[in-house]
PABA-620557 format. One line per field, with one value per residue: residue number from 1; x, y, z of N, C-alpha, C in turn; residue in one letter. Coordinates in steps of 0.1 Angstrom, whole numbers, plus 2048, in hexadecimal, padded with zeros to 3 digits. Example, Ala and Ser with C-alpha at 12.3 -4.5 7.8 and 13.67 -1.06 7.14 Angstrom:
seq	[1/2] .
nxx	[884/880] .
nyy	[7C7/7EA] .
nzz	[84E/847] .
caxx	[87B/889] .
cayy	[7D3/7F5] .
cazz	[84E/847] .
cxx	[884/881] .
cyy	[7DF/800] .
czz	[84E/84F] .
type	[A/S] .
END
This chain:
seq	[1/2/3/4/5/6/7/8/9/10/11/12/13/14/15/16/17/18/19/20/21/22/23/24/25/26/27/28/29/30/31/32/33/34/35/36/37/38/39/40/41/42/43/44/45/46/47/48/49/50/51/52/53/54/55/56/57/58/59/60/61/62/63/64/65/66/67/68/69/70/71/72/73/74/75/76/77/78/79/80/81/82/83/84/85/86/87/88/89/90/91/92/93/94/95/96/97/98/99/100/101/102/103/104/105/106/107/108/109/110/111/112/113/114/115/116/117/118/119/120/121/122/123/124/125/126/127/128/129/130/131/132/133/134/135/136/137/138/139/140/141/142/143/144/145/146/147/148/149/150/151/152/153/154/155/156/157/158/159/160/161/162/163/164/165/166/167/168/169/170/171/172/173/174/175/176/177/178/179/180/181/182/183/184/185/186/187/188/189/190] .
nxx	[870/86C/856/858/84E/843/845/85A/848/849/84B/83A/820/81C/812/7F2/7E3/7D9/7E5/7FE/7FA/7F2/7E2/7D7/7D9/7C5/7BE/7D1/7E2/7F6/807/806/81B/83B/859/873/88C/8A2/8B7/8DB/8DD/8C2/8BE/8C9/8BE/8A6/8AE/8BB/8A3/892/89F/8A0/884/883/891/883/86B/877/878/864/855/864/85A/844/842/84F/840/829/81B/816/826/812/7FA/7FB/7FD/7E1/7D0/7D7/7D1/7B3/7B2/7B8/7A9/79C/78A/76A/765/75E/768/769/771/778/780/796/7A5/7AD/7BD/7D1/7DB/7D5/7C4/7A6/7A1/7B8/7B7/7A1/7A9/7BD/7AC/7A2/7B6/7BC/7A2/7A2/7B8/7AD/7AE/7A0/77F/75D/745/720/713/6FF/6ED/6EC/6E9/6F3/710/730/741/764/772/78E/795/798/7B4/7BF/7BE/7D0/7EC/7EB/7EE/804/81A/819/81C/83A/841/83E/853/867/866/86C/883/88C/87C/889/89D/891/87D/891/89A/886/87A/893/88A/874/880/893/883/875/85D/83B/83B/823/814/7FF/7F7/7DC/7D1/7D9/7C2/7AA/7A5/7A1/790/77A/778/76B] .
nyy	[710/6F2/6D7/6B3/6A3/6B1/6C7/6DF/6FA/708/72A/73B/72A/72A/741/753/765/77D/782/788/799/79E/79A/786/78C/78A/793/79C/791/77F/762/756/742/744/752/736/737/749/766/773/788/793/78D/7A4/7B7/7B5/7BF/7D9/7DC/7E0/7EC/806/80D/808/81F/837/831/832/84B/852/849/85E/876/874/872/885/89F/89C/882/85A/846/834/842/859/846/841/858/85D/844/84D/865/85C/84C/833/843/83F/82B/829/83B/828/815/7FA/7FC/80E/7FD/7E7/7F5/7FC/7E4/7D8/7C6/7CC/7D8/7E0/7F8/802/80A/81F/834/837/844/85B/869/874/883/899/896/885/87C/866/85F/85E/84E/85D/851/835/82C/818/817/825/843/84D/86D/887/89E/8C6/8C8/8B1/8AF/8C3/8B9/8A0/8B1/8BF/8AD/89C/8AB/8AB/890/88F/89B/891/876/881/887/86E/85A/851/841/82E/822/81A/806/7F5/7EF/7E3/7CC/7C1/7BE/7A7/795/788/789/792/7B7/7CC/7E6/7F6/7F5/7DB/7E6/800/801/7F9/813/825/81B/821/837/844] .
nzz	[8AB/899/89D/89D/87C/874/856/843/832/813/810/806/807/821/828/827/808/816/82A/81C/80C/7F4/7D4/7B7/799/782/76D/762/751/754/75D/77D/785/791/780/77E/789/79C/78F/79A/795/793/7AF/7BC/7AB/7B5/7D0/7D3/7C8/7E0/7F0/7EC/7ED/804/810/808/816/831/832/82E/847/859/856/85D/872/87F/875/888/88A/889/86F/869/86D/85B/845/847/841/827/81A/81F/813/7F4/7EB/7D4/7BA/7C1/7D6/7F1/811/829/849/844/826/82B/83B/82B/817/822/82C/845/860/868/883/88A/877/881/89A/893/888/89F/8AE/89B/899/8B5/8B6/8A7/884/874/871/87A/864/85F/844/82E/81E/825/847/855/84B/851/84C/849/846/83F/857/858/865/85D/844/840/84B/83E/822/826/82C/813/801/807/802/7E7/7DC/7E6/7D9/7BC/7BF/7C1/7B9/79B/7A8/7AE/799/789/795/796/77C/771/780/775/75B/75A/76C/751/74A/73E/737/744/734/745/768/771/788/786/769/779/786/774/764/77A/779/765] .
caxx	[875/865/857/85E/84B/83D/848/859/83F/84C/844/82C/818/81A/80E/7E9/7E6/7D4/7F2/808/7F4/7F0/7D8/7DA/7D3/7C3/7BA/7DE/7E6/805/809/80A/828/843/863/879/899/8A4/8CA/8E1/8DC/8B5/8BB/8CE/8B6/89B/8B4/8BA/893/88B/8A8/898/875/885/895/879/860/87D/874/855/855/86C/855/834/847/851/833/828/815/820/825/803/7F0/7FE/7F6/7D1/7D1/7DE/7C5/7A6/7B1/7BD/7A7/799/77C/761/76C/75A/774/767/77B/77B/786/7A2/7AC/7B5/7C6/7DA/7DD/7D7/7BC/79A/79F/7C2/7B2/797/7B1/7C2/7A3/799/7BF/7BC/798/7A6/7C1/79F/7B0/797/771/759/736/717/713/6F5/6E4/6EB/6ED/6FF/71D/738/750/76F/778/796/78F/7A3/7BB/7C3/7C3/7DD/7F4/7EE/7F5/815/81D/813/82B/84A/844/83C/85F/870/865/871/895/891/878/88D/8A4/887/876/899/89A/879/87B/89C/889/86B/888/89D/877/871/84D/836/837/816/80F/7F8/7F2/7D0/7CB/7D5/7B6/79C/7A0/7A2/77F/771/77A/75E] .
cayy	[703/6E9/6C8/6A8/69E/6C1/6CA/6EC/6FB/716/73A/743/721/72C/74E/754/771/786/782/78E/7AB/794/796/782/797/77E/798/7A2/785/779/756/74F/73F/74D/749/72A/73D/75D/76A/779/797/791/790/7B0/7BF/7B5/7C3/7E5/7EB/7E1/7FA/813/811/80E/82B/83D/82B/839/85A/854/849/86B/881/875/874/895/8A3/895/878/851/845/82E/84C/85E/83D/83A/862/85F/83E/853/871/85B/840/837/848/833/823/831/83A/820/80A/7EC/7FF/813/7F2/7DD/7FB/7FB/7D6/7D7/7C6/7D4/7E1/7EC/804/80A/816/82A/83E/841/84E/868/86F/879/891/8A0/895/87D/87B/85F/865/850/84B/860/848/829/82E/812/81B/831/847/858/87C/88E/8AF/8CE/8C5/8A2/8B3/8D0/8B3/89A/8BA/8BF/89A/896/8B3/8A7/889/890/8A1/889/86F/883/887/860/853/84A/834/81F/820/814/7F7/7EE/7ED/7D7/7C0/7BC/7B9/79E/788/77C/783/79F/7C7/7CD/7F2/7F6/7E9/7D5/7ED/80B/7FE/7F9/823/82D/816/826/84A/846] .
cazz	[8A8/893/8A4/895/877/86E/845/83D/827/80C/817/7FC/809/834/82C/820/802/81C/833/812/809/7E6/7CE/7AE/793/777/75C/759/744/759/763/789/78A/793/779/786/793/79A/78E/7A5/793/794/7BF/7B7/7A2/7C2/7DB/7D0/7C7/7EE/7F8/7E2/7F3/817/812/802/822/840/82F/834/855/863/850/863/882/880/873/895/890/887/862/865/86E/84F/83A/845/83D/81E/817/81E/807/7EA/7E5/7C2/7B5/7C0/7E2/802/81F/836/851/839/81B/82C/83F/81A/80F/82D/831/852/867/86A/891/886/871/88D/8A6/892/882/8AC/8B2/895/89B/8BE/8AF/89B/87C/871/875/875/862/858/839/82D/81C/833/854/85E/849/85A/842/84A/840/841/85B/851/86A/858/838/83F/84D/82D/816/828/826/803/7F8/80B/7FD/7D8/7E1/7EA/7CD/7B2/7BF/7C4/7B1/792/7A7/7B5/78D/784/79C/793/76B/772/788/76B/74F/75F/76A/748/747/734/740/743/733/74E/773/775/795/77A/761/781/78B/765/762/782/77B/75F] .
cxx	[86A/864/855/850/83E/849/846/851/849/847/838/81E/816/810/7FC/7EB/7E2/7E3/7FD/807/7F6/7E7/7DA/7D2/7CE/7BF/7C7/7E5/7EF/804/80D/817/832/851/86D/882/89C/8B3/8CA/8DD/8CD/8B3/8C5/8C8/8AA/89F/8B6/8AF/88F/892/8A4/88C/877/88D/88B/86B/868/879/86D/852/858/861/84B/83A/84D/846/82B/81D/81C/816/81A/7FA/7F1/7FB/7E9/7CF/7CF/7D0/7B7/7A6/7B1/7B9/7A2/78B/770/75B/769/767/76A/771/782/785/798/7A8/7B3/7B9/7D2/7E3/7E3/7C4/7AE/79C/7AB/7BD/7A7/79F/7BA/7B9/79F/7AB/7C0/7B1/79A/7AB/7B7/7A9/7A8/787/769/749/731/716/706/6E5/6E0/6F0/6F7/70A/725/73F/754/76E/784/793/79B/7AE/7C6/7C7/7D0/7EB/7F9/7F9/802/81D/81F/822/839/84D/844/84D/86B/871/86A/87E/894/887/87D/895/89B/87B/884/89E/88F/87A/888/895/87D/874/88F/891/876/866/848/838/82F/817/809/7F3/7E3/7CF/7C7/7C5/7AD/79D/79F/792/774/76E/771/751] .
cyy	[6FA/6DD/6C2/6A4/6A6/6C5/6D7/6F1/706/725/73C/735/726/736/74E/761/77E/78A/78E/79B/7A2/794/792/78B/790/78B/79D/797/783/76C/75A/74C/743/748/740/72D/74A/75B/770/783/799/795/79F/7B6/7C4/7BB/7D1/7E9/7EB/7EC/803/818/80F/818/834/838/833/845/85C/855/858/875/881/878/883/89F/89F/88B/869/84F/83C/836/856/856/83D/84D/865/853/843/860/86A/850/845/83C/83B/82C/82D/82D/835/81E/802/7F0/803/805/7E8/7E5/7FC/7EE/7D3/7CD/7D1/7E2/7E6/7F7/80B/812/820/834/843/84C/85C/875/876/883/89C/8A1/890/880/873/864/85D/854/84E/85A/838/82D/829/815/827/835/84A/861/882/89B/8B9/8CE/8BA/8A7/8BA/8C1/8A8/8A5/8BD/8B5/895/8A0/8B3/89B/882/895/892/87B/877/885/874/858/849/840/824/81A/815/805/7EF/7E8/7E3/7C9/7B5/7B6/7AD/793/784/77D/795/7A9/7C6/7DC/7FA/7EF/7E5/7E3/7FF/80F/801/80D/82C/829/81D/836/84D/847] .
czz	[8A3/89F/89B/88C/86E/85E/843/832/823/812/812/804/81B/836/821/81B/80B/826/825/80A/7FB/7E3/7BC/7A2/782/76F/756/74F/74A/75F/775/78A/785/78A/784/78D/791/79A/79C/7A5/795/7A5/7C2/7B7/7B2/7CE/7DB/7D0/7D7/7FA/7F4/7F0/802/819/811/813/834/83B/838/840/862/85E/856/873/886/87F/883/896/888/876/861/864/862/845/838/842/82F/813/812/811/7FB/7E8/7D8/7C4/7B9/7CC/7E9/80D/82A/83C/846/82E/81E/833/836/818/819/830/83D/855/86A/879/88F/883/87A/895/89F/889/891/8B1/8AA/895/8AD/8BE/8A9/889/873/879/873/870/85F/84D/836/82A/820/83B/85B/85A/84D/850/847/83E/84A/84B/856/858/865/84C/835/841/844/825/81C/826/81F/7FB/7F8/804/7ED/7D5/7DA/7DE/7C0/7B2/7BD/7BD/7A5/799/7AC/7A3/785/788/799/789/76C/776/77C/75E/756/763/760/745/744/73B/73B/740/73C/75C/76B/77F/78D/774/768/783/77C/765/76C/783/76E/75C] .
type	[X/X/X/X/X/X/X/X/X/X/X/X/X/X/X/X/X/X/X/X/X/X/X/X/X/X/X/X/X/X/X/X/X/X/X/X/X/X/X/X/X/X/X/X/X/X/X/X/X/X/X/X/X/X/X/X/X/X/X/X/X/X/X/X/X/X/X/X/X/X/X/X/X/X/X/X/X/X/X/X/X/X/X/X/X/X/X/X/X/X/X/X/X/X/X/X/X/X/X/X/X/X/X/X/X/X/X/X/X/X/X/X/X/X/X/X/X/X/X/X/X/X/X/X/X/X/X/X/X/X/X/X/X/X/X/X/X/X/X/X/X/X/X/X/X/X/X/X/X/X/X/X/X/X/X/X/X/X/X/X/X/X/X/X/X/X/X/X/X/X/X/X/X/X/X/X/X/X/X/X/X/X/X/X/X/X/X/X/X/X] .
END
């Protein structure tokens, strides 16, 4: 409950970008602001792709839980195998790809390093820095993971590409050929 004399702020204004997992992407050439209204069919277009990818995410979920561990521990798994070229498997690193909290990502590198899925090492040429690596325990469990759900995206991928591509045709504003995020692992894989 509000107290008296406190001013509903907008969402996008309560939440900092860090809170939103947001990062503005200034070389893509897109204006900031967001077009003025959304159609019906526009909250349509946005409602289906979020049914898409929560169907596609309960997958996910039963698939790590089955496999017998929980679907964060299969994210920060998945993080360490499949970052970009370039990007040391630290804490920090796998914690922004997670968009989680630093000690998030601490407790669940000590629950998997528990399992002997995970391993922490120094960093040969600085000490102080710690990496993760996958152990071959972590890996066999990825590669199972990975294949159910390469699986599972190609029966269902088109309808979450098809929700998508509606939601960019119906905004009003440029398709980009390319992410920005695309360009940076094309530039780093150089």
């Amino acid at each position: 409950m509000r107290s008296r004399g406190m001013v509903a702020r907008p969402l996008e204004q309560q939440m900092t970008d860090d809170q939103l997992g947001l990062t503005l992407e200034l070389e893509s050439g897109l204006s900031s602001e967001a077009p003025p209204m959304v159609s019906a069919e526009g909250y349509r277009f946005l409602g289906e792709f979020r049914y898409e990818m929560r169907k596609f995410l309960a997958f996910s979920e039963r698939a790590a839980r089955a496999a017998g561990i929980e679907p964060q521990q299969h994210q920060l798994l998945l993080a360490i195998k499949g970052l970009p070229v370039g990007v040391r498997p630290t804490i920090r690193s796998i914690a922004q790809r997670l968009c989680v909290q630093h000690h998030t990502a601490v407790a669940l590198v000590d629950k998997l390093e528990k399992r002997m899925f995970v391993v922490r090492e120094r960093n040969t040429t600085d000490r102080r820095e710690v990496l993760l690596r996958l152990t071959p325990s972590g890996e066999a469990i990825l590669m199972d993971l990975s294949k159910l759900h390469q699986v599972q995206l190609a029966v269902t991928g088109v309808s979450m590409v098809d929700a998508l591509s509606a939601i960019i045709a119906s905004a009003g504003v440029p398709v980009l050929t390319e992410s920005p995020s695309a360009r940076r692992y094309r530039r780093s894989a150089k």
